[in-house]
C-alpha positions in Angstrom: 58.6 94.0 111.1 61.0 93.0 108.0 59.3 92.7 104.9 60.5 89.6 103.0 60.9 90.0 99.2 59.7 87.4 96.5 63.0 87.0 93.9 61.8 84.1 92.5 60.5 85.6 89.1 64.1 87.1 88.3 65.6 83.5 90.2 67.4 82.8 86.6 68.6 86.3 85.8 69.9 86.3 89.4 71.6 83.1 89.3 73.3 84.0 85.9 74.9 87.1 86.9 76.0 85.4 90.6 77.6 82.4 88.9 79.3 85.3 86.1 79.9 88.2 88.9 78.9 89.8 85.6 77.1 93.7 85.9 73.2 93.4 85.7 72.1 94.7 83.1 68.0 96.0 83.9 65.4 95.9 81.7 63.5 99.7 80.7 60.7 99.5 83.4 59.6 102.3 82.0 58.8 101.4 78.8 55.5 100.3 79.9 54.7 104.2 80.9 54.2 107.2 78.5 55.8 110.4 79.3 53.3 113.0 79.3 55.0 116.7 80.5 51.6 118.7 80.3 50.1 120.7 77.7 50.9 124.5 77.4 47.8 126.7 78.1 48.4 128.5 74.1 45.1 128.8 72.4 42.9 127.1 74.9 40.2 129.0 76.4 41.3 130.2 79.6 39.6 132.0 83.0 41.5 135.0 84.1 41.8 134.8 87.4 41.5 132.3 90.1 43.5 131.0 93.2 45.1 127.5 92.8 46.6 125.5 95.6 49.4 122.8 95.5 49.8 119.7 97.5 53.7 120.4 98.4 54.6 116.8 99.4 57.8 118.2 102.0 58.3 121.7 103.0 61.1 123.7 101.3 64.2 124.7 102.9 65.1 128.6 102.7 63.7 130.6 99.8 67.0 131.2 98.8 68.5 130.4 95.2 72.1 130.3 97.2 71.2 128.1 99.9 68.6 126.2 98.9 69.1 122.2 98.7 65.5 121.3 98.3 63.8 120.2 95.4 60.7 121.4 96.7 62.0 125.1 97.3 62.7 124.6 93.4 59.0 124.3 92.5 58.3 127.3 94.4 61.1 129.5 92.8 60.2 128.3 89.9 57.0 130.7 89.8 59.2 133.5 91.1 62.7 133.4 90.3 63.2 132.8 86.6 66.9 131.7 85.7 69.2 133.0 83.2 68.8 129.8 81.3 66.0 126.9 81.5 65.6 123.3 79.8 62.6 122.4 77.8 60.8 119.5 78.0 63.4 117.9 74.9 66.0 118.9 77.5 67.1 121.7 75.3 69.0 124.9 77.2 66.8 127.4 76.1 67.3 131.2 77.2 65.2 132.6 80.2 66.7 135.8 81.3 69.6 135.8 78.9 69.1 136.3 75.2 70.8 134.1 73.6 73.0 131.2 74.9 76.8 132.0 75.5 79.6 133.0 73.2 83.0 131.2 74.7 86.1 132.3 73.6 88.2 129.8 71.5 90.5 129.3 75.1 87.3 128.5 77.0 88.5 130.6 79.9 85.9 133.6 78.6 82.3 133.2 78.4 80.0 136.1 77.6 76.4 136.1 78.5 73.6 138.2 76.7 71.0 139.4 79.2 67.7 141.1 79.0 67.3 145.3 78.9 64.1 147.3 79.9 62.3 144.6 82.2 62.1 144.7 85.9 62.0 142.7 89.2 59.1 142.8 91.7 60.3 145.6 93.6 60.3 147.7 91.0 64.5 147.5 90.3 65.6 147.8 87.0 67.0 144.5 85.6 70.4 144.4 84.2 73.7 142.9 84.0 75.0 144.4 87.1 71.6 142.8 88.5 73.0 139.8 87.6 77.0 140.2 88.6 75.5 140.7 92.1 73.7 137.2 92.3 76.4 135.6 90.7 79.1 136.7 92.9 76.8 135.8 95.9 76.4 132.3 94.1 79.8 132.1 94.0 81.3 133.6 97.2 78.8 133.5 99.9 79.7 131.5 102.8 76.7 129.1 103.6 76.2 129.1 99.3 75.2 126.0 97.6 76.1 126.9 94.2 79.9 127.5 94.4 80.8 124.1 93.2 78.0 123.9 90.0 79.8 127.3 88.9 83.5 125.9 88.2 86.6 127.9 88.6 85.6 131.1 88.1 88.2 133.9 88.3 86.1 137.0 88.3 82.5 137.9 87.0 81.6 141.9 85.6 79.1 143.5 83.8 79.9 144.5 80.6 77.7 147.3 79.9 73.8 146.7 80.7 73.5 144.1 78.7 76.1 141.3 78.9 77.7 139.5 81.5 81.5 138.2 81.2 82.4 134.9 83.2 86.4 134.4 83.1 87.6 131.0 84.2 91.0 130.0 85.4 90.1 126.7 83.6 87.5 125.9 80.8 84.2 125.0 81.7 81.9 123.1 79.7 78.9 122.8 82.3 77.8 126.5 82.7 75.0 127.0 80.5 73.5 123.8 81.9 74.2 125.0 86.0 72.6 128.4 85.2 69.5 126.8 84.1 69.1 125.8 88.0 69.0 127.9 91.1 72.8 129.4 90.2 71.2 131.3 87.2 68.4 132.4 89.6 69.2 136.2 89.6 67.4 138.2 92.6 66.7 141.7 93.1 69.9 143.7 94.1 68.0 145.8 96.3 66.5 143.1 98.0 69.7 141.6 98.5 71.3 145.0 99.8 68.2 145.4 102.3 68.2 141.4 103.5 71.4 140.3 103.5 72.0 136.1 104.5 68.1 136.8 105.2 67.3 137.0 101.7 64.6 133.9 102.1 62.4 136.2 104.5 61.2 138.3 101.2 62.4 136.8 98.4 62.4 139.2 95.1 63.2 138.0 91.4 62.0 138.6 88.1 59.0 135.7 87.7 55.1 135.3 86.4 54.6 135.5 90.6 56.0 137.7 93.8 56.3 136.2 97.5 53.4 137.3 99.7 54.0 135.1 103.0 55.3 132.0 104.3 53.3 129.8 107.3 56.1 127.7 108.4 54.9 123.9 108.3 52.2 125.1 106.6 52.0 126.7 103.4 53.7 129.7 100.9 52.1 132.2 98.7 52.5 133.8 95.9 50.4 136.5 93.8 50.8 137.7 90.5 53.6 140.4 89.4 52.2 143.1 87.6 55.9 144.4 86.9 56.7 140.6 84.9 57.6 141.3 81.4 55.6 138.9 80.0 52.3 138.9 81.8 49.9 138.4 79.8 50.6 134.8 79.6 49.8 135.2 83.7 46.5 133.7 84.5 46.4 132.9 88.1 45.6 135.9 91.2 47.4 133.2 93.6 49.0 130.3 93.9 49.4 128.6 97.1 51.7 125.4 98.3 50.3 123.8 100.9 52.5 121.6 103.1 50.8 117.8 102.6 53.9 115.6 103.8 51.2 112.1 103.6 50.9 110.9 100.1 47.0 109.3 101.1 46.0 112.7 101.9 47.2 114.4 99.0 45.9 112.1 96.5 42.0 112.3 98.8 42.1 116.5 98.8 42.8 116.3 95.1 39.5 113.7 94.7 37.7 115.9 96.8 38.8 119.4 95.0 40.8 121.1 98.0 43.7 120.8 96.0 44.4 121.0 92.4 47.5 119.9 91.7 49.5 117.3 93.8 53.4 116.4 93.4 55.4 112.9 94.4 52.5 111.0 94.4 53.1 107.4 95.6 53.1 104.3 93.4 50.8 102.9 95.9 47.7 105.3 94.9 48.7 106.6 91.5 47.0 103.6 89.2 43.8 104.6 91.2 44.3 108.6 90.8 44.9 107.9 86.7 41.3 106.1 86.3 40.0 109.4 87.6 38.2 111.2 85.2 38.3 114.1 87.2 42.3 114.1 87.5 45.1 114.2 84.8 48.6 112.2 85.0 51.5 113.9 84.0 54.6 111.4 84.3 58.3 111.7 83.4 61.7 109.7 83.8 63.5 111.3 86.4 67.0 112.7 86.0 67.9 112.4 89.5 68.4 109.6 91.8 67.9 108.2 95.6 70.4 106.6 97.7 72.2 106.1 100.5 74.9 108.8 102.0 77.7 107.3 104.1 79.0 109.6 106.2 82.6 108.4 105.8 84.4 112.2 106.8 81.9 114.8 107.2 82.6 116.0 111.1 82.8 119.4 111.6 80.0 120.0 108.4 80.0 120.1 104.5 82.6 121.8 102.8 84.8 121.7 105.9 88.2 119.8 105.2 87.1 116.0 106.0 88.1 114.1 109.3 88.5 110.7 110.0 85.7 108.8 111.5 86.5 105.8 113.7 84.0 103.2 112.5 84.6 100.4 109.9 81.5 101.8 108.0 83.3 105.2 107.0 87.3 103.7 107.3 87.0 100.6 105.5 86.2 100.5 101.6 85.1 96.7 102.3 82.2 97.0 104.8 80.7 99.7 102.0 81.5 97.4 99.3 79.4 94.9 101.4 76.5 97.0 101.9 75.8 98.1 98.3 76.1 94.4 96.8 73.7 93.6 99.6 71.2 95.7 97.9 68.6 93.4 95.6 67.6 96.7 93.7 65.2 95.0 91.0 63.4 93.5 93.9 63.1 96.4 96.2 62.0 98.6 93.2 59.7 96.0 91.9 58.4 95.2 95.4 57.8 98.8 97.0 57.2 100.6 94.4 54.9 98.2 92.3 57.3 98.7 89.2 56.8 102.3 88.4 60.7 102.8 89.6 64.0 101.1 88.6 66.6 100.2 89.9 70.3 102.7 89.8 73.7 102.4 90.6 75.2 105.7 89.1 74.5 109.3 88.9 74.4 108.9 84.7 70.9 109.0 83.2 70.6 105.9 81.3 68.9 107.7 78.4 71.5 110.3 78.2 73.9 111.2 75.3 76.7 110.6 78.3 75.5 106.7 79.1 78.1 103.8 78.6 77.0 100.5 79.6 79.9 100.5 82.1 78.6 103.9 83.7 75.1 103.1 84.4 74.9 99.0 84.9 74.7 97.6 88.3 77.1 94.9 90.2 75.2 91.7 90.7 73.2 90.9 94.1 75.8 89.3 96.2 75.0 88.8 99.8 77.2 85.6 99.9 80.2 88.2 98.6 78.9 90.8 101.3 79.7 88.5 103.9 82.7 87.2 102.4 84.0 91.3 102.7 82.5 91.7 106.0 84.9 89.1 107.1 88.1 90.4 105.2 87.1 93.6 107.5 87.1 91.7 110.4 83.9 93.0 111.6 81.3 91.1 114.2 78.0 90.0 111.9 75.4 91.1 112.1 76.8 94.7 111.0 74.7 97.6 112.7 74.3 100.5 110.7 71.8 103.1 111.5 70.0 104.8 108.7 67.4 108.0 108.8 64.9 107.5 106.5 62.2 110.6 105.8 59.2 109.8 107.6 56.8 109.4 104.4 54.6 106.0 104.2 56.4 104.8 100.8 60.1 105.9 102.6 59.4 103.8 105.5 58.3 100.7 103.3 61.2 100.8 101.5 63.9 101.0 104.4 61.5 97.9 105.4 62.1 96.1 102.8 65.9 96.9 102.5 66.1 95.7 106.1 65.5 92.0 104.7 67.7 92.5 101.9 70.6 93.9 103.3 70.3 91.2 106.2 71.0 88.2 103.9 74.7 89.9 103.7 75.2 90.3 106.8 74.2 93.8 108.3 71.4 95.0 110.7 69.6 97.9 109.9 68.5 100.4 112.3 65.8 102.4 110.8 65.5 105.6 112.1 62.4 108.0 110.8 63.3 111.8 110.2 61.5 114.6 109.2 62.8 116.0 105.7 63.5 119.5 107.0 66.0 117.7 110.0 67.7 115.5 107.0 68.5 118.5 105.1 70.0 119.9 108.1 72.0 116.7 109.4 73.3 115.9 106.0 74.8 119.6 106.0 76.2 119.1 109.6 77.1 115.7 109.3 75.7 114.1 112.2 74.7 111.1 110.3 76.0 107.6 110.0 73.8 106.7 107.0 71.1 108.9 104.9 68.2 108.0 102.4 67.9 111.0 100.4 68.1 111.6 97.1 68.9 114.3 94.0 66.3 115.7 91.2 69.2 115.6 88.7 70.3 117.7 85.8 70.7 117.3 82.3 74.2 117.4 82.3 76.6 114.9 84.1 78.5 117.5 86.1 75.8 118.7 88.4 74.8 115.2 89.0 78.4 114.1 90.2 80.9 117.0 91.3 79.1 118.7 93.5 79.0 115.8 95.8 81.9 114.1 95.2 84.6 116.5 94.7 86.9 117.5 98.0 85.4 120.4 99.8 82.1 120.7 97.4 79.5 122.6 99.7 77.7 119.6 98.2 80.0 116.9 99.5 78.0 115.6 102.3 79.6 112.6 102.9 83.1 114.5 103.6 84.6 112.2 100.8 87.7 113.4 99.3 90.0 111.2 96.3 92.4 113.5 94.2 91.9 110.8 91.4 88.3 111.7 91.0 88.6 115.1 91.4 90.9 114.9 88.5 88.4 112.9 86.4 85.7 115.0 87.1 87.9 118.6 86.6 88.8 117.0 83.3 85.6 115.6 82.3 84.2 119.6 83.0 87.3 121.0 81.0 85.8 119.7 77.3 83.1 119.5 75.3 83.5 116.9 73.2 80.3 114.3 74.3 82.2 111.1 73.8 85.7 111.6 75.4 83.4 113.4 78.3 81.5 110.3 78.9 84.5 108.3 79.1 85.2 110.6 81.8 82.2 110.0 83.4 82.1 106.0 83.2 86.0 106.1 84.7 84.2 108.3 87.5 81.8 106.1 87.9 84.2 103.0 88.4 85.8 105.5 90.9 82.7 105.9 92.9 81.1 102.3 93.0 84.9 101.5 94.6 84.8 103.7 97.4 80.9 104.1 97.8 80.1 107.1 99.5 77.0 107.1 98.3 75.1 104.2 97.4 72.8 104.3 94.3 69.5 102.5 95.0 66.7 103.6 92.4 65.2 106.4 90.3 61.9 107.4 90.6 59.3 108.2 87.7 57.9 111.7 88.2 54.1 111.3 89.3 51.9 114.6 89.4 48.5 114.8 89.3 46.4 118.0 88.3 42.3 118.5 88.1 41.2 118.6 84.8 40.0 122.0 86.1 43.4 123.8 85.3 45.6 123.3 82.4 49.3 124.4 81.5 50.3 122.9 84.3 54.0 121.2 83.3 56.7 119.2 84.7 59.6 118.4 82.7 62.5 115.5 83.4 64.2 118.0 86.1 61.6 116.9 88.8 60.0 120.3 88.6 56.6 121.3 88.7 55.9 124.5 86.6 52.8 126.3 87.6 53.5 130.2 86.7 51.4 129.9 83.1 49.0 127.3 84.2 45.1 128.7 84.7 41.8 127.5 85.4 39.6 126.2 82.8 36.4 128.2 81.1 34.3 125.2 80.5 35.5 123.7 84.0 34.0 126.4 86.2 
């Protein structure tokens, strides 16, 4: 049944910006929340020991730090596989595995990376910069990798002695340190690597607070503590285990009832409730990512493959896309669904970032009347069937409900087709999709929120989109450091993007996690992930 939205409290707004076809500018709907990122265990007392468990809220794709796509095999890794750089909860690049944070040459084709001596990974292999010239090269080169695109143009990658790493580009590259703060600065056991092969996932081995112990497809993963980790003394935990709890109404009652003690994604719908709890702690965030809509307007024979034409006004026609993202009431659908702990978003560039211009993150006005007008130019028969999988999670479901009635008053019908998250993964890689609800955690810089999926051939291109003009912005935009000429960049990419819409921005989400007050150190920063490797269970908690 379509779900029918009340507008009339931003009537005015609405009617300025139609009469105008002026860019809405949204209020901060998140100025009514408080970020709070967790508190670090540090002098608190502490029990040694203890087995916690994790209400996963989808089930990760391949432990791999190549292949992976999922935030969800992020939170997992992230008690394993420590990177060669991470953020803090300021956003600051901070080193992990590395030393000290690059040294570029005054070219910027030459960047030198200072990497740990004398530490090991769970198997027991020495760490060192060949360690980590191995996982790079596989970031770079494998075939199925996801990382090849975040890397830039790398020309070659070598050890210099055991402690330094040497990156040489064929073009400067201002992203890296920020892309090896993610899964391409994961570094795995070489060993492991040798022995497993594209199987890697089976028995994943890094350097982290925790090691892999098993996997229950569908089910859960576990992890123990490393007694090899350099630093393990600030290791609490014996286990950690992620249970697979796709239902937001069951995670939030196993966290009331104590099965679970920490609970990620949690839905707007419950969260007010969970935060009265005495018995439960809140940790919120602004997101860096974003959801939206992939239109697959050239992805045929799968991602990264050169793009083929599609024969449906959807993917051919500029127009009909056009259409469907002015048909979008974002403030409403946010407000409505998601009982205004979201906002609304039409561009990959984080509103509070140092990058934000008012013409890179504000949003074309509600138009339906201009949707149809463009659905005519197109010369297509209204209504305008296009058929969109959705995950199959209760707040998912309401809001490709609700987007049904929106998107109707322009002129299109919305097929709403529910799809496990593990399948959408997989049919956004293969591209057997018309249209795709899925969305990215984000990163702190502007590169690994854009190029990856909108530059020709990026193993992260899904929707097989390909314009040399944007692939010029973007290689530009990646080429120099300085902040402002770089967000220029960025807004002209933008204006690019909400053109040709391959992927529609709807909304970002504000992180929700909730945690027993039985556990502390439990973190989670702006990057969407959940840090549990220094977390432990309170003394005075039992």
């Amino acid at each position: 049944m379509l779900v029918r939205l009340s507008r009339l409290a931003g009537l005015g707004v609405l009617a300025v910006a139609l009469a105008s076809c002026a860019p809405l500018q949204y209020p901060d709907r998140n100025a009514t929340h408080t970020d709070d990122f967790g508190t670090p265990v540090g002098t608190q007392s502490v029990r040694e020991g203890g087995d916690l468990v994790m209400g996963l809220s989808n089930e990760p794709d391949k432990l791999d730090p190549t292949t992976s796509s999922s935030l969800y095999t992020r939170y997992v890794m992230s008690s394993m596989c420590e990177k060669l750089y991470d953020n803090d909860a300021a956003g600051k690049l901070v080193p992990q595995l590395a030393t000290d944070l690059p040294t570029v040459s005054s070219d910027g084709l030459t960047v030198t990376i200072p990497v740990r001596t004398g530490i090991k990974f769970a198997d027991g292999t020495a760490f060192d910069a060949a360690a980590v010239q191995k996982s790079l090269q596989r970031h770079l080169t494998m075939k199925t990798s996801q990382r090849t695109s975040e890397m830039g143009p790398i020309a070659s990658i070598e050890a210099e002695g055991s402690a330094a790493v040497v990156i040489k580009y064929k073009k400067p590259f201002a992203p890296i340190t920020a892309a090896l703060a993610d899964r391409a600065g994961m570094i795995m056991s070489p060993t492991e690597i040798e022995k497993s092969g594209d199987h890697f996932s089976d028995h994943p081995v890094c350097v982290g607070p925790f090691k892999f112990v098993k996997r229950v497809p569908q089910t859960s993963i576990v992890v123990e503590r490393d007694p090899l980790y350099y630093d393990a003394r600030k290791v609490h935990l014996d286990t950690i285990t992620y249970r697979i709890m796709a239902d937001a109404n069951i995670r939030a009652s196993n966290l009331r009832s104590g099965d679970i003690q920490v609970a990620d994604t949690i839905s707007p719908q419950d969260v007010d409730a969970l935060e009265k709890d005495s018995g439960l702690h809140l940790l919120q965030s602004r997101a860096l990512g974003f959801r939206g809509i992939y239109l697959n307007i050239g992805n045929v024979d799968g991602v990264g493959k050169p793009a083929k034409p599609i024969d449906t006004p959807l993917a051919k026609d500029p127009r009909v896309r056009e259409a469907l993202s002015l048909s979008i009431d974002r403030a409403s659908l946010v407000d409505t669904v998601f009982n205004n702990w979201y906002e609304p978003t039409c561009s990959p560039v984080v509103p509070q970032s140092t990058y934000a211009t008012p013409a890179a993150t504000d949003c074309p006005a509600y138009d339906p009347h201009r949707s149809k007008q463009l659905l005519a130019e197109a010369g297509v028969q209204l209504p305008y069937h296009v058929k969109l999988q959705v995950q199959n999670s209760p707040d998912q479901l309401r809001y490709a409900q609700a987007l049904q009635a929106s998107i109707a008053e322009g002129g299109f019908a919305l097929d709403v087709q529910p799809t496990e998250y593990a399948t959408m993964l997989d049919v956004q890689k293969r591209g057997t999709y018309e249209a795709l609800l899925l969305g990215w955690s984000g990163r702190i810089d502007p590169d690994a929120n854009i190029t990856r999926f909108m530059v020709t051939g990026s193993s992260g291109n899904y929707s097989g989109y390909s314009s040399p003009a944007l692939d010029d912005l973007l290689g530009r935009a990646g080429r120099i450091t300085d902040t402002e000429q770089r967000a220029k960049l960025y807004e002209q990419a933008v204006q690019a993007i909400q053109k040709d819409n391959p992927y529609i921005y709807t909304y970002r989400e504000r992180l929700l996690t909730v945690h027993s007050t039985r556990v502390t150190g439990v973190e989670m920063y702006p990057d969407g992930v959940v840090r549990l490797g220094y977390a432990a269970f309170r003394v005075d908690k039992g």
